[in-house]
C-alpha positions in Angstrom: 98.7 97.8 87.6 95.3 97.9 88.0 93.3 101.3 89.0 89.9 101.7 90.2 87.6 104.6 90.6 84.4 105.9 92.5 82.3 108.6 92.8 84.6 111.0 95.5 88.1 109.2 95.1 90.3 108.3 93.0 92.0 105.3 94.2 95.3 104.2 92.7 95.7 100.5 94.0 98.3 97.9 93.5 95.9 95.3 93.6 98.1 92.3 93.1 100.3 93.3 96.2 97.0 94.6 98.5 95.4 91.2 97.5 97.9 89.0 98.2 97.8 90.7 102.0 93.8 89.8 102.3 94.4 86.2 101.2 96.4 85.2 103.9 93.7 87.0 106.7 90.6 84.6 107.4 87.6 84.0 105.4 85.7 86.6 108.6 87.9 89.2 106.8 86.2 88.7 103.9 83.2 88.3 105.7 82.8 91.5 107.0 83.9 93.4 103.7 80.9 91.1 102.4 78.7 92.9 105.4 80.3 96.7 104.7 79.4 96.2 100.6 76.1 95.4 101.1 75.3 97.5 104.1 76.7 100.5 101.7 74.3 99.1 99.0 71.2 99.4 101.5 70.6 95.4 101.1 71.0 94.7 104.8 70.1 96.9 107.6 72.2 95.2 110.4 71.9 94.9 114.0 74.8 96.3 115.4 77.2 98.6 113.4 79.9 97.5 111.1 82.4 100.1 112.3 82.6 102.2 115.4 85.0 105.7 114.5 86.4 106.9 118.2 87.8 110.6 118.8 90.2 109.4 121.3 90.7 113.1 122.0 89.8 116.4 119.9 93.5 117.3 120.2 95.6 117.6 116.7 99.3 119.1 116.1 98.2 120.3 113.5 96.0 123.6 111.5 95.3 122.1 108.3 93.6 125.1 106.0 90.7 123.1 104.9 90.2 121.6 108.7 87.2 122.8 110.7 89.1 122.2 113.7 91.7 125.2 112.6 88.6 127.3 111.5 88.8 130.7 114.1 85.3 131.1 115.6 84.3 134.0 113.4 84.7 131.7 110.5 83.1 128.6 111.6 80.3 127.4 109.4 76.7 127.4 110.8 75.9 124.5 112.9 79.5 123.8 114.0 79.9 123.2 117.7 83.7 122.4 118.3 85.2 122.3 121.7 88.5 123.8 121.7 89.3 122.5 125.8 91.2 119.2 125.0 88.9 116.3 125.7 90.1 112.7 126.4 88.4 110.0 125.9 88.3 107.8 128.8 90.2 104.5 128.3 87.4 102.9 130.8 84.6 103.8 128.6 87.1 103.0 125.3 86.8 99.3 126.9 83.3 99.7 127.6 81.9 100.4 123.9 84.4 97.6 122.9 82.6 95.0 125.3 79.6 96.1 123.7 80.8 95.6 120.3 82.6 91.6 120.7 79.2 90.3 122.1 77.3 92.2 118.9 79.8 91.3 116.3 81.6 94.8 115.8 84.2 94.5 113.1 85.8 97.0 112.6 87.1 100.3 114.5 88.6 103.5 113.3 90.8 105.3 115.2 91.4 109.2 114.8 88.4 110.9 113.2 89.6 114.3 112.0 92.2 114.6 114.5 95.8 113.4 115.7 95.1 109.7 117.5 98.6 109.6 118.3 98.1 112.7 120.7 96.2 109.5 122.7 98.5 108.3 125.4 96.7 105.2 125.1 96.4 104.4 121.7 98.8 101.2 121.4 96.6 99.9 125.0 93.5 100.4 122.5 94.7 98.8 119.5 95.9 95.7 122.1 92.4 95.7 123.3 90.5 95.6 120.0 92.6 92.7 118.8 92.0 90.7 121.9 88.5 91.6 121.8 88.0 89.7 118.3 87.8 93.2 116.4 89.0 92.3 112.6 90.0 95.6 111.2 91.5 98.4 113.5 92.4 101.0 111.2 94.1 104.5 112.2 94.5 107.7 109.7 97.3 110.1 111.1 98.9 112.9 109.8 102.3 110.6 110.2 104.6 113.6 112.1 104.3 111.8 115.8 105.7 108.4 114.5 109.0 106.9 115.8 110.3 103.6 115.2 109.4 102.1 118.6 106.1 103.6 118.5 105.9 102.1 114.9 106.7 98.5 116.1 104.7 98.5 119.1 101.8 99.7 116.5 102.4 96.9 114.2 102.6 94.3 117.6 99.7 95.1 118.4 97.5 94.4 115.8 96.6 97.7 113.8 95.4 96.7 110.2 95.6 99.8 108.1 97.8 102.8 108.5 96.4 106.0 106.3 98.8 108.8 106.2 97.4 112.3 104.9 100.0 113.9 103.2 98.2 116.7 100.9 101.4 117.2 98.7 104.8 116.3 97.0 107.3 119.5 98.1 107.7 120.6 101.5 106.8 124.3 100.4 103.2 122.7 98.9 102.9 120.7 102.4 103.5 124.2 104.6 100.5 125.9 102.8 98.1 123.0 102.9 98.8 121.7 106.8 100.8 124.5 108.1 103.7 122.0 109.0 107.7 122.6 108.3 107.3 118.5 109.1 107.1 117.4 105.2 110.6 115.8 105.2 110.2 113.7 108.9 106.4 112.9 107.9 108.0 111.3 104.5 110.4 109.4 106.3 108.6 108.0 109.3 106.0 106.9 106.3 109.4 104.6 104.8 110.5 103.4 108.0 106.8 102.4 109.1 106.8 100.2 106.2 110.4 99.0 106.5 109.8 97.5 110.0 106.5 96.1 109.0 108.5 94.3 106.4 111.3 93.6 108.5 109.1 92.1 111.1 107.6 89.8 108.7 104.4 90.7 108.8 101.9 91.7 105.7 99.5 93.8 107.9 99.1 96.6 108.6 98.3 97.9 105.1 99.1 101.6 104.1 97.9 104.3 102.6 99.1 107.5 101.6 96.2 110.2 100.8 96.0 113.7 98.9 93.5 115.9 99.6 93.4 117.5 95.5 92.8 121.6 96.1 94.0 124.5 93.6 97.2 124.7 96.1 98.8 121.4 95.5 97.2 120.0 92.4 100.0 120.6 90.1 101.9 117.9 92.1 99.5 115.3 91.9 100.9 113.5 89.5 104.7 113.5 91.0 102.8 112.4 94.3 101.4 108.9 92.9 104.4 108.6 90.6 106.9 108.7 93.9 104.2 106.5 96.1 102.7 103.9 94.2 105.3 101.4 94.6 106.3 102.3 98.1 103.0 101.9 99.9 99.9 99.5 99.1 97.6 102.3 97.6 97.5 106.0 97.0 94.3 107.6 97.1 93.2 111.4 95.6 90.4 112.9 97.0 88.6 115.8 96.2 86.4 117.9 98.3 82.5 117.1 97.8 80.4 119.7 95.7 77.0 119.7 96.3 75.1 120.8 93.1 72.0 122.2 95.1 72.0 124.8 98.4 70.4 123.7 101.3 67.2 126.0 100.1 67.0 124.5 97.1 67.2 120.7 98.7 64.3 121.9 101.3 61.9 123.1 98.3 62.5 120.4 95.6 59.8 117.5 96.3 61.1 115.8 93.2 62.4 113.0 94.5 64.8 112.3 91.0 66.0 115.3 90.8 67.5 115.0 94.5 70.6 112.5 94.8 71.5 112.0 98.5 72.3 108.7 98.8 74.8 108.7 102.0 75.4 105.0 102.6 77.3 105.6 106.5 74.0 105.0 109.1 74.0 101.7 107.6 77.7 101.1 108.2 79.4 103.2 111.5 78.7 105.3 114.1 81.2 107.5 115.8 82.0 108.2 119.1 83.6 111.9 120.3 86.0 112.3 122.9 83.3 113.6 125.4 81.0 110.1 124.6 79.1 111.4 122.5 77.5 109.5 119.4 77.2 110.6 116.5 74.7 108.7 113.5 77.7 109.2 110.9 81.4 110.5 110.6 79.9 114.1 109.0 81.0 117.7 110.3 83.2 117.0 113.6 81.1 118.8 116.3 77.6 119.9 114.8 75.7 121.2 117.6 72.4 119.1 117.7 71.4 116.7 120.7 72.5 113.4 120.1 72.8 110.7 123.1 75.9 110.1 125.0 77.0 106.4 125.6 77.3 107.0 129.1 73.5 107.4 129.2 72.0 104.6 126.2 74.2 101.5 124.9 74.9 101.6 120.9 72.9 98.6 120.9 69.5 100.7 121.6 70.8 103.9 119.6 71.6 102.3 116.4 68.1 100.0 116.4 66.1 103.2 117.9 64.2 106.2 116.9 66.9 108.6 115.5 68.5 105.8 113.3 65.6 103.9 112.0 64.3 107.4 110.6 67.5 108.5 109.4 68.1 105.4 107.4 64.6 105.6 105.8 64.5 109.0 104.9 67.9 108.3 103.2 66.6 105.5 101.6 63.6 107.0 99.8 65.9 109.9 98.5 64.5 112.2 101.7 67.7 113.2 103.6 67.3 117.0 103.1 64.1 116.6 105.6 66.5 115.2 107.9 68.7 118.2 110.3 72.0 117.0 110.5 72.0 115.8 106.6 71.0 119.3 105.7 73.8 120.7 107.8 76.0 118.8 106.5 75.1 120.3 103.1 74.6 123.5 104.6 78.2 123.6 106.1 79.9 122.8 102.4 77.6 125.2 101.1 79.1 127.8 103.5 82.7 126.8 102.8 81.9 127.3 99.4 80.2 130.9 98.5 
């Protein structure tokens, strides 16, 4: 078995078996990944984004520790702005942003971002609607404790491509400390039968993952994690939490542009929408209080060619993204979590 690593995870990959799944998807598949590679690279600035993310709702079962969303107030990092009134996405403007997308070649969606999409009464109706609307890769991560086997197959039906599971640990005493859940035993199992009627229904897609968050907590079990998972779903991937080397006061003093490394690759790839219709220029810290456009009031057509993007992406470019506000609060809020 193949393994292949970057710069913030560690991926463990059956490659033969994930390949074999892409080969039979058409040559757009590859296509777009083509489009998402080089977009990463800064070769292409495109015209339309490669991936909308949607918070279908900022609703989550869950209190993960390491979660802003479980954060009480008196802990929230600076800059954090998160609503705790349940907020819906409206299905109407779901459809909307999609429209938008098929007539602007929009391949990919995500479906989640940071919390529960399953909590979304109408997530298979948006998974049905993204297919039909010529959307290639419609991926959903979920902690996996809301699956049931019709939910699972009517998932599958209607077109979701990836499934990534966040699982955080191997025992169920590990998984109670890390996402304050008794669910470690049901999560496991909804994760086997999700891939048993996949298989049964004779289908290679959608692919999943299973994900572990590496922390001082759970660790120890890493090993017995991708040991009991790496021939049970298509890939594995360990992630660690980003450490910036420099504070936010030290980014906003250095001119010297090589000894700053900021190179986030995501305004040339996504934007993400909240569940009030907010956007958002990238996938950073869920709720950051600044001012950006909702898509009741601008299409994503003008927001990703206008202003705020085209300076984003250049300052990011030319190694400048400290001068920019929500890229140092995005530094500034790890630098928090961390002292």
């Amino acid at each position: 078995m193949k393994k292949h690593i970057d710069k913030l995870n560690t991926n463990i990959i059956n490659y033969d078996k994930y390949s074999s799944k892409l080969e039979r998807e058409s040559q757009k598949f590859f296509e777009y990944r083509d489009q998402w590679d080089k977009a990463s690279n800064f070769e292409i600035e495109t015209k339309f984004p490669t991936q909308i993310e949607f918070e279908l709702s900022n609703a989550c079962n869950y209190r993960c520790v390491f979660c802003p969303y479980s954060f009480k107030k008196e802990n929230m990092p600076t800059n954090f702005d998160i609503e705790k009134k349940d907020k819906i996405l409206n299905f109407e403007l779901f459809k909307k942003i999609i429209d938008e997308g098929s007539k602007n070649n929009l391949m990919a969606i995500e479906l989640g971002y940071n919390t529960e999409p399953l909590m979304y009464k109408k997530l298979v109706d948006a998974v049905e609607y993204a297919k039909k609307k010529g959307v290639i890769d419609i991926r959903m991560t979920s902690n996996g404790s809301k699956f049931t086997k019709d939910i699972s197959k009517k998932l599958i039906a209607a077109g979701l491509t990836h499934l990534g599971i966040s699982l955080d640990a191997f025992t169920k005493e590990t998984y109670l400390k890390m996402r304050s859940s008794k669910l470690y035993e049901q999560v496991k199992q909804n994760i086997l039968d999700f891939i048993n009627i996949r298989n049964e229904m004779g289908l290679n897609l959608p692919t999943v993952r299973v994900s572990f968050l590496e922390t001082a907590d759970n660790k120890h079990e890493m090993k017995d994690f991708i040991n009991f998972w790496e021939n049970k779903v298509d890939y594995v991937t360990i992630q660690q939490l980003i450490q910036y080397e420099k504070t936010p006061e030290q980014l906003k003093s250095n001119n010297n542009k090589d000894e700053i490394v900021y190179n986030c690759h995501q305004p040339w790839q996504r934007v993400t929408i909240r569940s009030n219709g907010d956007i958002k220029p990238c996938c950073a810290v869920p709720g950051m209080a600044f001012n950006y456009p909702n898509v009741n009031d601008i299409s994503i057509y003008n927001f990703w060619n206008g202003k705020i993007m085209k300076k984003l992406r250049n300052q990011l470019k030319d190694g400048e993204g400290y001068k920019n506000e929500i890229c140092k609060a995005c530094i500034e809020s790890v630098s928090n979590k961390n002292n």
